[in-house]
C-alpha positions in Angstrom: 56.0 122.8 47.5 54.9 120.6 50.1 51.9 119.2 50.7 49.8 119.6 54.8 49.9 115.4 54.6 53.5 115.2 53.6 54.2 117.8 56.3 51.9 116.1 59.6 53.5 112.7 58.3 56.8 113.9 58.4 55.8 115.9 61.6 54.4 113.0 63.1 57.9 110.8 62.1 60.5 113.4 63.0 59.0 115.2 65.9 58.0 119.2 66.4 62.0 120.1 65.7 63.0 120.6 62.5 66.9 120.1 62.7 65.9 116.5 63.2 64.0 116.6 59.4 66.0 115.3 56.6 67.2 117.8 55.2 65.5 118.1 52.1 62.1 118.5 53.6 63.1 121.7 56.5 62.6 124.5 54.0 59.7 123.5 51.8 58.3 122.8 56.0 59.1 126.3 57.1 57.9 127.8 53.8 54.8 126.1 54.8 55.0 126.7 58.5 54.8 130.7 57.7 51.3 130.0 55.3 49.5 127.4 57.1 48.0 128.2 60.6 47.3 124.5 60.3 50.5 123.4 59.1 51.1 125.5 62.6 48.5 124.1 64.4 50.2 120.2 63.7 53.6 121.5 64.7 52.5 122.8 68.3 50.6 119.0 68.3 53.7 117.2 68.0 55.3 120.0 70.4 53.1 118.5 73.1 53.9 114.7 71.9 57.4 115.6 72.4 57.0 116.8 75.9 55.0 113.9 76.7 57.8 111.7 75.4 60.8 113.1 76.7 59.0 113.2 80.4 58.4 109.3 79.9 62.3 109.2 79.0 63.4 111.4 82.0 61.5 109.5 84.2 62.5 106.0 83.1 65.6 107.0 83.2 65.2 108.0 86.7 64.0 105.0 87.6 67.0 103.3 86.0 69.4 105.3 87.9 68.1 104.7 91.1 67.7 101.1 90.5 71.5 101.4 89.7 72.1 102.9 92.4 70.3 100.1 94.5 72.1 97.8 92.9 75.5 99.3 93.7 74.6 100.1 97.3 73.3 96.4 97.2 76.4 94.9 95.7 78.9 97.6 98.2 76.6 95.9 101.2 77.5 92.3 99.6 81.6 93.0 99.7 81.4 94.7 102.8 79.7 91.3 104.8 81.9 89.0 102.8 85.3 91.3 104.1 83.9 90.9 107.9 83.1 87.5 107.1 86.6 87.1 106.0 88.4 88.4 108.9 86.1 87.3 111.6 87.0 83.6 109.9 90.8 84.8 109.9 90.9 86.1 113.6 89.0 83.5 114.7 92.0 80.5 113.7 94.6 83.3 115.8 95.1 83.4 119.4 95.2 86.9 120.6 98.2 87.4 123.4 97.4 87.8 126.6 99.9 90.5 127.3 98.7 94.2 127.2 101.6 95.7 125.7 101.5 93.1 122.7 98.1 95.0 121.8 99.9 98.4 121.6 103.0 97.1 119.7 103.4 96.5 116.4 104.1 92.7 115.8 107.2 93.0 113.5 108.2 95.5 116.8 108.3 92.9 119.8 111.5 91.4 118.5 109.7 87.8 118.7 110.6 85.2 115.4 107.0 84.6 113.7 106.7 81.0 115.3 106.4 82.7 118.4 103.3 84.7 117.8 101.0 81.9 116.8 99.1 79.8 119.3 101.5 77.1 119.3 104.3 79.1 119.8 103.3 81.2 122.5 102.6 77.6 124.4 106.1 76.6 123.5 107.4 80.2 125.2 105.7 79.6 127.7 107.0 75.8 128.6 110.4 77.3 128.0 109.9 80.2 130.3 108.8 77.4 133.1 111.4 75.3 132.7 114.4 78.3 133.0 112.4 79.4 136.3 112.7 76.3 137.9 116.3 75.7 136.9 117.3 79.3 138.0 115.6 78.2 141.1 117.0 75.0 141.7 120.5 76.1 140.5 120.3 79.2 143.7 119.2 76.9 146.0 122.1 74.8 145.5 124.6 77.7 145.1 123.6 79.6 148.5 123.7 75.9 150.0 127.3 75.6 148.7 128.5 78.8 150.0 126.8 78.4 153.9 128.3 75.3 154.1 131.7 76.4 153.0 132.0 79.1 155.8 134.9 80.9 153.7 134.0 84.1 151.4 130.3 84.2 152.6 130.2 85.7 155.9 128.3 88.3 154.8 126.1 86.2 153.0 125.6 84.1 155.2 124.9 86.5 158.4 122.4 87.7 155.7 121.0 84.3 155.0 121.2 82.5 158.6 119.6 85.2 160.6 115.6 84.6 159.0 116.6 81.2 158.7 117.5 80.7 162.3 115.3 82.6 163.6 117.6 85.0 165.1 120.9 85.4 166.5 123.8 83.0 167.1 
């Protein structure tokens, strides 16, 4: 038989349910529970002690999730500025090509080796383009200079030529 302090002190220990009793003590508790309206009385007690706990849990636990959840939108926040960090620092050490239609193409698609897409090599294009202009010009001049001087397989040519030269007819 168990006694009203046995039963508040392990009511008090163990909370208002008694599947969390050893379990020794649950039946001589609910054989007492049925007798004692005070026995009852110290039950509903702890009943209120246990709401009053397991608020304080929810809500700490609240609290902990949302400071989690700070934390992760914090730390998402903190990769996101050190990507954009990243490639503004990466873009900022490439030269961007001053064509349009090397926007819209894919680099491995313009056909160009990779020494040719960086600063430097676009420079180096660029020289080389020069240079081949003025020889191809150079190179005509001397060409249609040969063949009006020669007078032989050029007459067409040459009517073509020696008229806006001229300024006009024979």
């Amino acid at each position: 038989m168990m006694t009203q302090k046995r039963f508040r002190t392990l009511a008090e220990c163990y909370g208002a349910d008694l599947s969390r009793w050893p379990a020794a003590d649950r039946e001589p508790a609910e054989t007492l529970l049925a007798r004692s309206s005070e026995a009852r009385a110290v039950l509903r007690d702890q009943r209120e002690v246990d709401a009053v706990i397991a608020r304080a849990f929810d809500a700490q636990e609240a609290e902990l999730q949302a400071r989690s959840a700070d934390e992760d939108t914090h730390a998402a926040l903190m990769r996101l500025r050190a990507g954009v960090a990243g490639r503004i620092a990466e873009y900022n050490g490439k030269k961007r090509p001053s064509r349009a239609w090397w926007r819209v193409v894919p680099r491995g698609m313009t056909g160009h080796p990779a020494w040719a897409t960086t600063a430097d090599g676009l420079v180096a294009v660029r020289r080389a383009g020069l240079v081949l202009g003025c020889a191809f010009v150079v190179t005509s001049g001397l060409w249609l200079g040969w063949v009006q001087s020669s007078g032989g397989a050029g007459d067409v040519l040459n009517t073509l030529l020696v008229i806006p030269v001229s300024g006009g007819g024979s």
